[in-house]
C-alpha positions in Angstrom: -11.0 8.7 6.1 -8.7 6.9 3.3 -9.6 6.7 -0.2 -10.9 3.1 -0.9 -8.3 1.6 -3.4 -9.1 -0.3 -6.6 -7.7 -3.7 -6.7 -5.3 -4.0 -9.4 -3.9 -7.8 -8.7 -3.8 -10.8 -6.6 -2.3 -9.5 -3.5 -4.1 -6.0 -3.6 -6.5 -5.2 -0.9 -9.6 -2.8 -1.5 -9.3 -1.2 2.3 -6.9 -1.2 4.8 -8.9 -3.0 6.8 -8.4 -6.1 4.6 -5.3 -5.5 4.1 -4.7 -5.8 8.1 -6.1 -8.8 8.2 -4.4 -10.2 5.4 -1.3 -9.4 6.2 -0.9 -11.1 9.5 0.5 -8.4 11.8 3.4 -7.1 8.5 3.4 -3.7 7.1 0.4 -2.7 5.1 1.4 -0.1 2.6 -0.3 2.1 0.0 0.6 1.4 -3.3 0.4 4.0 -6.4 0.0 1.4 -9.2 1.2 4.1 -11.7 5.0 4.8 -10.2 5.3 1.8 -8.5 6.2 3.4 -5.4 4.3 3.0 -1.6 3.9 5.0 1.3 3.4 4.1 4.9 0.6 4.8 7.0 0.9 8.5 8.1 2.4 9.5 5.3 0.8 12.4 3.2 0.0 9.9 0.4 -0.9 6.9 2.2 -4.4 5.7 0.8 -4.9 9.3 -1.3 -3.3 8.9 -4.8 -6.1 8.0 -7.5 -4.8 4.8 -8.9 -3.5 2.5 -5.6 -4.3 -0.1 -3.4 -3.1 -1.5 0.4 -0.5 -4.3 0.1 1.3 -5.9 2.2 5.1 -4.3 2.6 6.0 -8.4 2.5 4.5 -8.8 -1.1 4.6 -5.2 -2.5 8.9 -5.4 -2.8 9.1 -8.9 -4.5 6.7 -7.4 -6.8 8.3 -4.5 -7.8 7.0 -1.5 -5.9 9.6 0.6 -3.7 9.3 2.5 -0.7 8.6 6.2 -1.0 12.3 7.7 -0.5 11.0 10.5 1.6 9.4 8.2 4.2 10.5 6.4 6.9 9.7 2.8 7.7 7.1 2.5 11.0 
């Protein structure tokens, strides 16, 4: 069960489920609002860190989040 994220701007997404449909088949990440970094889905921190929300990977970069560095892309 993931952690239900708190919106935190336009192109945030409260579940992951809206973030799948939003996103139109891209990426949907987890992003900690706080570093600025995301995780993928299956990573330890996907959907668990207190202050986050599911993005699209598409939006997330432009925006100024990075990938998590120990990661790997899906």
């Amino acid at each position: 069960m993931q952690t239900t994220g708190a919106p935190a701007g336009a192109n945030h997404f409260a579940s992951e489920g809206e973030a799948k449909g939003g996103c139109l088949g891209g990426t949907v990440v987890w992003v900690n609002n706080k570093s600025k970094v995301y995780h993928f889905a299956g990573g330890r921190e996907y959907g668990k860190t207190k202050s986050g929300a599911y993005m699209c990977e598409s939006q997330a970069t432009p925006a100024g989040d990075r990938a998590a560095k120990n990661e790997k892309h899906p």
